[in-house]
TIMARRO-339433 format. One record per residue: x, z, y of N, C-alpha, C in turn. Coordinates in steps of 0.05 Angstrom, whole numbers, plus 5000, padded with zeros to 4 digits. Each point is the difference from the previous one (the first is absolute). Layout:
% TIMARRO-339433
XZYXZYXZY ...
% end
This chain:
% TIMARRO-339433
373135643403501950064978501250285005 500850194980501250244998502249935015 501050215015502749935018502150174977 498850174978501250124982499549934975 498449754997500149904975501049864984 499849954963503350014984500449665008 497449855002500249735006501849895024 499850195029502349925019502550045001 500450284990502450094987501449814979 499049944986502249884986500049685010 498049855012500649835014501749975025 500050175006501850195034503349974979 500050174980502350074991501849684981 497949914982501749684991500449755029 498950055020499849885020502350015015 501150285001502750035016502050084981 499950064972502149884982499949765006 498249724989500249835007501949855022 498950115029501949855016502550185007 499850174992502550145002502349824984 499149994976501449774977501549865003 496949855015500149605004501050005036 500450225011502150035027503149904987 500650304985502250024999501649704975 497949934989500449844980501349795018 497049875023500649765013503649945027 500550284997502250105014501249904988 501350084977502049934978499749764986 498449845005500349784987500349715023 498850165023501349885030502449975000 501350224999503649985001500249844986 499249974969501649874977499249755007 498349915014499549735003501249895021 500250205023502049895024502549884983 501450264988502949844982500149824999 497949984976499249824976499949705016 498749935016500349765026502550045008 501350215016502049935012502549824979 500650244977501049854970500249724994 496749915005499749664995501549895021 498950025031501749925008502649895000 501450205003501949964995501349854972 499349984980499849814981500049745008 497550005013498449725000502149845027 501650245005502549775025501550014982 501750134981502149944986499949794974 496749934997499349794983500649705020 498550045026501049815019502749965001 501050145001502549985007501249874980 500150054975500849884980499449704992 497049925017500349775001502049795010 500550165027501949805020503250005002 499850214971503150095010502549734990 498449874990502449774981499749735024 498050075016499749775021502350185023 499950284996501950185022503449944993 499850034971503549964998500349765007 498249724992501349825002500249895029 498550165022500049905027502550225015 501850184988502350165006501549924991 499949874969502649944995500649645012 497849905008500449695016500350015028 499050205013499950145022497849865022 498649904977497349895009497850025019 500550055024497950155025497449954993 499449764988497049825001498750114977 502150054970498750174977499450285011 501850125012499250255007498350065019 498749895012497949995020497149994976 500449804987497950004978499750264984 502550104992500050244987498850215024 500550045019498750125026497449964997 498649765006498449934998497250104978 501949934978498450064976498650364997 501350175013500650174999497350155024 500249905016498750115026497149824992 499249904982497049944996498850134982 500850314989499250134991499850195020 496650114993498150265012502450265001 500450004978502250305002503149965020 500049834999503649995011498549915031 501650125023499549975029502349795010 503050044991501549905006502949894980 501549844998502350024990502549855013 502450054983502749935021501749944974 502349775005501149854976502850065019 501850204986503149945015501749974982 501049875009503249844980502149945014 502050084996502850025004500249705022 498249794991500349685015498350045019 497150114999499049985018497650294999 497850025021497750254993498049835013 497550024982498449875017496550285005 498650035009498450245006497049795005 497750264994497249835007500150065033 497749965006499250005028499450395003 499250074977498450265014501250194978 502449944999502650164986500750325017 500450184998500850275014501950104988 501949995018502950184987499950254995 498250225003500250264993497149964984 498349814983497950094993500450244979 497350114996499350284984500850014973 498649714988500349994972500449694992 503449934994500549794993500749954963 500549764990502850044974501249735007 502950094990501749825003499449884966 501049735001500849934973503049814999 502150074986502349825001499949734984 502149865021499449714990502749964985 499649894978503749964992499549674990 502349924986500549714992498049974978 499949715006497649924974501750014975 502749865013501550174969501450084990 501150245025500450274994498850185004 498450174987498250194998500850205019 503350084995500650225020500849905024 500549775008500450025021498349935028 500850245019497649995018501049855024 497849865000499249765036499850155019 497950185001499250185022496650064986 498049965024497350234986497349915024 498750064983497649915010497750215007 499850055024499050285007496849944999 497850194986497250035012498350145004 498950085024498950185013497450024989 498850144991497450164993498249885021 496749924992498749985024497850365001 501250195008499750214998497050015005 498649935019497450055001498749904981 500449784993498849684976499350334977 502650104990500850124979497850315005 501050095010497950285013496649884996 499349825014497150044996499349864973 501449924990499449874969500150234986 501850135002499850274980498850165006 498350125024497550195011497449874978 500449695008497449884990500150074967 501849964992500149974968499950394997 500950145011499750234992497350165009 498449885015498350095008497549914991 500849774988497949914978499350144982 503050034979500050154978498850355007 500850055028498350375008497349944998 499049855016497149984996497949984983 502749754982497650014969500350294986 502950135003499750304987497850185010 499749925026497950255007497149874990 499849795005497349824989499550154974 501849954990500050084970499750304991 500950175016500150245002496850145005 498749805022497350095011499049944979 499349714981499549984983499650104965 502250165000500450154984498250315001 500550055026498450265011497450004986 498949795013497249935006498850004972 502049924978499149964977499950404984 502550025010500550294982498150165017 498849985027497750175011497549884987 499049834985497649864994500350134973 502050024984499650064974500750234996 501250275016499950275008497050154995 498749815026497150085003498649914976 499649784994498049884971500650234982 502950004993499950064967500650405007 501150095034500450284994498450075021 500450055024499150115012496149935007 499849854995496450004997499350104982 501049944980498950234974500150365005 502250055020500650195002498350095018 499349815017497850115020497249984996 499749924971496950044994499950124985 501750264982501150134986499850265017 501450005026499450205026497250075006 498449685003497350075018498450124979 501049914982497150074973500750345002 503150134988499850205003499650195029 500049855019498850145021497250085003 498549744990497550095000497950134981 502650004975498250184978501050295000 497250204988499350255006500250084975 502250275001501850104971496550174993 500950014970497650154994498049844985 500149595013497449944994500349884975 499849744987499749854979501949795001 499849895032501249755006503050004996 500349815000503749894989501349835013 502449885006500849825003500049814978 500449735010500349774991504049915000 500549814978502549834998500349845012 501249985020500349745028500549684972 499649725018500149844971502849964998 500349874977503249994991501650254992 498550265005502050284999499350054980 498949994978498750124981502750204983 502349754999501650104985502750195017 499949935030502150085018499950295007 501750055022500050315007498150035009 498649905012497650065021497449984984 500249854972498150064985499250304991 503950064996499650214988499650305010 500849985029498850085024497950174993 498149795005497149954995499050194980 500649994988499150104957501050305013 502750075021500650244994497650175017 500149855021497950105023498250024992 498149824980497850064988499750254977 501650034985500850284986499950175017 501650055019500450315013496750035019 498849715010496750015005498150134978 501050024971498349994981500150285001 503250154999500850285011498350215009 500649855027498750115019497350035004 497949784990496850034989500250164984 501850084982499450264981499950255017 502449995002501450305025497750095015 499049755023498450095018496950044993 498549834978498450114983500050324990 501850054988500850294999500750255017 500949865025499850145021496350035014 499149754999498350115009497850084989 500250094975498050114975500450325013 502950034998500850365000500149975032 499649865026499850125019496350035008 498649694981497450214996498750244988 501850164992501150194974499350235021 502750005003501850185030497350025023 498849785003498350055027497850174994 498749924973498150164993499850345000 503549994989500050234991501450205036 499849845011501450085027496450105016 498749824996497849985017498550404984 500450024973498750244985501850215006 503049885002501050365014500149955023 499549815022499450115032497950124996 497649874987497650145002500250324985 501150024979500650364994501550135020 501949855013501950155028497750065015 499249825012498550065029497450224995 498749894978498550235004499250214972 502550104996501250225001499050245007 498850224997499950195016501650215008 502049954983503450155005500849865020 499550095017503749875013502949954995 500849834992502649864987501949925020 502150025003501549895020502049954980 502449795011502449894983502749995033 501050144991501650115021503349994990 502249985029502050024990501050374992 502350035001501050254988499550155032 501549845019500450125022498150035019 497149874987497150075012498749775021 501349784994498849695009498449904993 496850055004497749954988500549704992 499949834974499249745001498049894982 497650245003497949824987497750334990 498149965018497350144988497349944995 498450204995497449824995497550065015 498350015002497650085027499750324991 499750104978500750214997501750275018 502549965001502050075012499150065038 498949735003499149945030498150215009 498450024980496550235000501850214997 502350094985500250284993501750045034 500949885013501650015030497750075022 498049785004498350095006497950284997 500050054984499450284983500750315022 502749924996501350185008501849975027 499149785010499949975031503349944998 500949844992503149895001500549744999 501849895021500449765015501349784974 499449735006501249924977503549935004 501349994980502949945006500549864982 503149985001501749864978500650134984 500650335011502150114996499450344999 499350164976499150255005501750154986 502849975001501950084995499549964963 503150154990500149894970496850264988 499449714978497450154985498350065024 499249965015498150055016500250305011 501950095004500150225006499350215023 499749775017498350105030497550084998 498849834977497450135003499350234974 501850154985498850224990501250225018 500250244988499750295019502650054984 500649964974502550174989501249704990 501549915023502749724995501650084981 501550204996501750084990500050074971 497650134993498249974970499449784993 499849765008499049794993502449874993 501849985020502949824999500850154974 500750284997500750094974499050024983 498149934995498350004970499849674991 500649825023501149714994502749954990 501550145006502849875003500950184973 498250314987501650104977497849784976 498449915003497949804985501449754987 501549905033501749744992502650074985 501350215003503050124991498850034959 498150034999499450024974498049734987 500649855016497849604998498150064992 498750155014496650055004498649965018 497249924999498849925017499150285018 500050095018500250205024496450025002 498850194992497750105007499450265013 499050075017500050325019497349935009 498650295009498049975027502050185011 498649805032500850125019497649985028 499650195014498849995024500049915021 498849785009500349825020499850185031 501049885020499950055020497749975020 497750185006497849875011499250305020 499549805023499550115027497350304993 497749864991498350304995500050184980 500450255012500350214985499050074979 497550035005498650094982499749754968 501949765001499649834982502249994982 499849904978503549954986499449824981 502049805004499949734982503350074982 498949914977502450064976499649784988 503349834997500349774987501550004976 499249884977501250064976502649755007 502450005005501549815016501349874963 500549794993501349754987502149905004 502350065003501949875003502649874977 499949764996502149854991500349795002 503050024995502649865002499949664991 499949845007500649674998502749845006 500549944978503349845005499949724999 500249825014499049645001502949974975 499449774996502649844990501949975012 500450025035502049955018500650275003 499750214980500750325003499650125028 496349905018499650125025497950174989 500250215009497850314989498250015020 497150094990498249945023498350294977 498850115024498050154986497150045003 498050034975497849864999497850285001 499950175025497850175006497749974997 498450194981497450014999498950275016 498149974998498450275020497250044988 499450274985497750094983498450165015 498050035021498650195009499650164980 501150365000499350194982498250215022 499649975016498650225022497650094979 498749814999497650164971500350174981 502249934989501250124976501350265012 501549965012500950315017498450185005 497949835018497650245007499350084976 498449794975498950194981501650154983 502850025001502550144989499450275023 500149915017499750365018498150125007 497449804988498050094998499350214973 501149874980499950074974502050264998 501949955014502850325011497550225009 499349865022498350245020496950114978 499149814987498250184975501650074983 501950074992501250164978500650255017 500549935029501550385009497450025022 498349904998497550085022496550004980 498750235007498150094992497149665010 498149874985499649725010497450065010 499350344997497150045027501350115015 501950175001500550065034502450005012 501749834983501449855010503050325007 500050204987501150195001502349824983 502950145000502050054972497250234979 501649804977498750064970501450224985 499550104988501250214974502549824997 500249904992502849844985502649875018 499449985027501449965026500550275014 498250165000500650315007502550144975 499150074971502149974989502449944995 500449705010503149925002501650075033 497750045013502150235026500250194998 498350264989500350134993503150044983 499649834973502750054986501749855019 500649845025501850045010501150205022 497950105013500550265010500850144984 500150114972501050134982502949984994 499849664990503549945000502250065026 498550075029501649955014499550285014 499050244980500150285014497950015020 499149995005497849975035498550224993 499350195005497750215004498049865005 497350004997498249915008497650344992 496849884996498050144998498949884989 498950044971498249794981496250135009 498649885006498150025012497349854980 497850144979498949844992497250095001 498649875014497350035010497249934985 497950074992497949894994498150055013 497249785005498350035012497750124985 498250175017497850154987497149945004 498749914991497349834997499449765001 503049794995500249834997498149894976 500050144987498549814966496250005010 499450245010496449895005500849825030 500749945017499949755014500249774986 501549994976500049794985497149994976 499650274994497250034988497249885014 500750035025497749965019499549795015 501949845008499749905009502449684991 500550044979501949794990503149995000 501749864982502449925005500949895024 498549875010500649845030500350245024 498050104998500550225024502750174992 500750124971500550085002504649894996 499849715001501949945011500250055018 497450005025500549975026500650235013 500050234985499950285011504650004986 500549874984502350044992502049945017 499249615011500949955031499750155016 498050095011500950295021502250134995 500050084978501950285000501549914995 501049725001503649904986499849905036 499149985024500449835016500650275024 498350294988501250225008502450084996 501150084975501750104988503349845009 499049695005501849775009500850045036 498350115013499550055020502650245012 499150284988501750185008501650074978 500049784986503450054977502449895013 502050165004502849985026500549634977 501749955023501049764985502649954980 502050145008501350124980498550094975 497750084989498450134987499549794966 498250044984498849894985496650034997 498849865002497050085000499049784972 498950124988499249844980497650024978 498349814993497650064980501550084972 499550174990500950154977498249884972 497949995014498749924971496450095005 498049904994497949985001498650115033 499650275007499350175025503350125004 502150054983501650125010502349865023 501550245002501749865028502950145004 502149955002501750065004502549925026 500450285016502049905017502750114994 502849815004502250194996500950005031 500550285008501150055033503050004993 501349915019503749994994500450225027 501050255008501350105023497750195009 497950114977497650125006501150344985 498650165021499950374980497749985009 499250224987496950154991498450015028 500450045029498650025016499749685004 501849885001499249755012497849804976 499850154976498649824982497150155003 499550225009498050135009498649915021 501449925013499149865032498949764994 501449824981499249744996497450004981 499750264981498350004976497150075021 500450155015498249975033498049865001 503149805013498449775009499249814985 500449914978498449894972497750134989 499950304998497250035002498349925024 500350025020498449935022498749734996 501749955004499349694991498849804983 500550084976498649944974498050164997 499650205009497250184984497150005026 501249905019497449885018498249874992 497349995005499049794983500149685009 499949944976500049605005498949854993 498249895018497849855001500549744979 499249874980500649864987498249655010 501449855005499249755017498149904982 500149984973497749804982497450104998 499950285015497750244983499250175023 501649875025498850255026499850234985 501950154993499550254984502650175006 499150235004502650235007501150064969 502049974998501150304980503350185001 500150064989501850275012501349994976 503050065001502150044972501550165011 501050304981502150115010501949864981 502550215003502549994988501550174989 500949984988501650274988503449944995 502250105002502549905002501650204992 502449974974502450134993502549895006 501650175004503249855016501650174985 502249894994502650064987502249895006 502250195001501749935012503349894993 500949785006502549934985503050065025 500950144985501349984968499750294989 498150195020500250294996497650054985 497349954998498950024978501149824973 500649854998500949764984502249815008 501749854982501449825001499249784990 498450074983498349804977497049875016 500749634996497349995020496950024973 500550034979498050084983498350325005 502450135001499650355006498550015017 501249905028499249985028497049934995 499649764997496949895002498050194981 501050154978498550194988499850295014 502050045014499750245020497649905022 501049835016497349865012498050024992 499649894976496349964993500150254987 501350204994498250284996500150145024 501349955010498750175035497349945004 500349695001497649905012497650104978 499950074979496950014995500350244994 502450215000499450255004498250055023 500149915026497649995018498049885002 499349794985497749794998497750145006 499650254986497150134995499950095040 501750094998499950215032499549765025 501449814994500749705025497349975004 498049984982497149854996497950265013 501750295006498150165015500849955034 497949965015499749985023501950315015 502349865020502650095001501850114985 500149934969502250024985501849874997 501850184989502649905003500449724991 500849725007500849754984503849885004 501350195002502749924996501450264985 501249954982501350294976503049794995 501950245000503149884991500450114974 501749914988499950074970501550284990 501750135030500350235000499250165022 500750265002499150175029502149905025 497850045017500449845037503350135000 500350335000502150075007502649934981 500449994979502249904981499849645002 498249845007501249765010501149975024 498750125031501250065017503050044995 501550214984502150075003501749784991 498549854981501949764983500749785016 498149975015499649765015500549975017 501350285018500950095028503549954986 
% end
């Protein structure tokens, strides 16, 4: 049996009400019964007594020894009385087992038979005190016992019909709902007789809030097969992902990325952490651009987009991440931020690839007309002297007659890989346009562009063996220079001073040791300008 169950408990509990009760009950009705005997007693001698008392006056007022002995007599053959004593003014007569100091006597007075008031003397009788004591234990201890009899009895009954009509019901009411599973179909049952009682109605309520709850949890688990599905399609879009996604706190407590993220660490040879400071900032090159182009993004509740350049050990490489950042506020108002990561390195390159063909020539890899130009006009805007230098090659067109376009790219690379060669670096060297060529010198006068115009003939007008065709051929050159800001201020002027130098000599350049460098004024009046 349960040492905590409702069946012992309340048998435990009417059990010691019970004798608690029928204790205190049988207590109190002990006393009243002790009385209640003692009471009779004493009656039941003063009823005696009343028998003998007309045999008492008349043996006092005759002074009768032999009546009063009878009256003695009569007296001491009753169970309750132990002893008695007859004294009169004539004579006293006493029993045998009479005691002058007993505990508990009564006197009764004797007077004339016929005068009422007047007294003879008295007839003493002693209590048989024990006689009296165990008669009243017995009679009161009767009446305790049947109380408690009665009391167990009563118990036994209100514990038999506790359990029948409450507590078994209640405990098959328990077991049923212990063993049934919320959610399913099953129900409780109406214990018998309850149909109409509380415990019926119990029942009906428990079975409602069951009916409840099959709804609820039906519905719960419709939308947590819902939820899982749709949990199982964005882990699977998280993980593989080819962005790297991270969901991070503000203060840069990684708590949650995707394999992505892991490959791009690996990548770039970086240990994994928790913690790569806020926005990931350890691992780009400019923290400080990144943090601020986030934090003025959020100041205006926008989502924070930048590239920025990641941090990676080899040189010659560069990874550019189009970076994602925003802001997430839970319901419990905790902010968490939800980093994405766009590999743009492709895009960059073909962005500075596409930079480097707009300001670079795409056979020989020289600056172009249109990149020469805009330094030029900034050397202009910013005063610089320079030397406008514009060159053409001479028998360039029958190598291309003769032997094709191809060779005669290949003869163009030479002379841009010359010209690239001993053009100072400070300098500009550049394809001008078809065979032509143009250098601008910054910190150059007339001897030193002589020296250089030198060594560019030397060089270029050697012959050069052409690789597709095992074939020699030979190109001179011919070159005009003008000078800024003293021939011109104007870079239009300038470049037209140039190219009429230059083909003012064209004819002469093409004779074997003629002249191929002319300035667009005389040696000595630029000297002076330029000094």
């Amino acid at each position: 049996m349960n040492k905590s169950g409702l069946l012992l408990r309340l048998a435990i509990s009417i059990g010691f009400a019970a004798v608690f009760v029928g204790f205190i009950s049988s207590q109190i009705f002990f006393k009243l019964a002790y009385q209640h005997n003692q009471d009779k007693t004493q009656a039941n001698i003063e009823q005696l007594y009343d028998v003998v008392a007309p045999t008492a006056n008349i043996a006092a007022y005759l002074g009768d020894q032999e009546l009063a002995k009878e009256v003695i007599n009569g007296l001491d053959n009753s169970q309750e009385i132990i002893a008695a004593a007859f004294e009169s003014e004539l004579f006293s007569i006493h029993s045998d087992t009479y005691q002058a100091n007993h505990q508990k006597q009564t006197e009764f007075i004797v007077t004339s038979p016929f005068t009422p008031s007047e007294k003879l003397g008295k007839v003493i009788v002693q209590h048989n005190l024990a006689y009296i004591e165990q008669d009243s234990k017995e009679a009161a201890s009767f009446l305790s016992n049947s109380l408690l009899i009665q009391a167990l009895v009563v118990t036994s009954i209100a514990i038999f019909i506790a359990f029948y009509f409450i507590t078994k019901p209640i405990l098959i009411i328990a077991k049923s709902l212990h063993s049934l599973n919320p959610g399913t179909a099953r129900r409780l049952k109406k214990p018998i007789f309850h149909d109409k009682s509380e415990l019926g109605n119990l029942v009906e309520d428990i079975n409602l809030l069951l009916e409840k709850a099959e709804d609820q949890i039906s519905q719960e688990r419709l939308l947590r097969s819902e939820i899982e599905v749709l949990e199982k399609r964005f882990r699977l879009l998280f993980e593989n992902s080819v962005a790297p996604i991270i969901l991070m706190e503000p203060r840069g407590n990684i708590l949650l990325t995707n394999n992505a993220f892991k490959t791009l660490l690996e990548r770039i040879e970086q240990p994994i952490k928790k913690n790569y400071g806020p926005i990931l900032s350890e691992l780009f090159e400019t923290p400080e651009l990144l943090s601020r182009s986030v934090n003025s993004a959020f100041l205006n509740d926008e989502i924070a987009i930048g590239e920025h350049r990641l941090k990676f050990k080899e040189q010659d490489k560069t990874i550019w991440l189009q970076v994602v950042v925003s802001s997430i506020v839970t319901d419990d108002l905790k902010s968490y931020y939800q980093v994405t990561l766009n590999d743009v390195s492709k895009k960059r390159d073909e962005l500075d690839e596409l930079s480097r063909r707009a300001d670079y020539d795409a056979l020989t890899n020289m600056t172009n007309r249109h990149a020469a130009e805009k330094q030029i006009d900034q050397l202009i805007k910013n005063q610089t002297p320079f030397i406008f230098v514009l060159m053409d090659l001479n028998g360039f067109k029958q190598v291309n007659d003769i032997y094709g376009h191809d060779a005669g790219d290949e003869v163009l690379i030479f002379v841009a890989n010359q010209l690239k060669q001993l053009t100072p670096s400070d300098s500009i060297a550049c394809r001008w346009g078809g065979d032509e060529f143009v250098l601008v010198l910054k910190n150059y006068n007339q001897s030193d562009l002589e020296a250089l115009a030198e060594q560019i003939t030397m060089r270029i007008c050697k012959p050069y063996t052409l690789i597709s065709h095992q074939a020699n051929v030979q190109v001179g050159l011919c070159m005009g220079a003008a000078f800024y800001p003293y021939d011109s201020s104007h870079k239009p002027e300038l470049i037209h001073l140039a190219d009429k130098a230059m083909y003012g000599i064209k004819a002469e350049s093409k004779k074997k040791g003629g002249k191929n460098l002319a300035f667009s004024q005389s040696t000595d009046s630029l000297e002076r300008k330029y000094e």
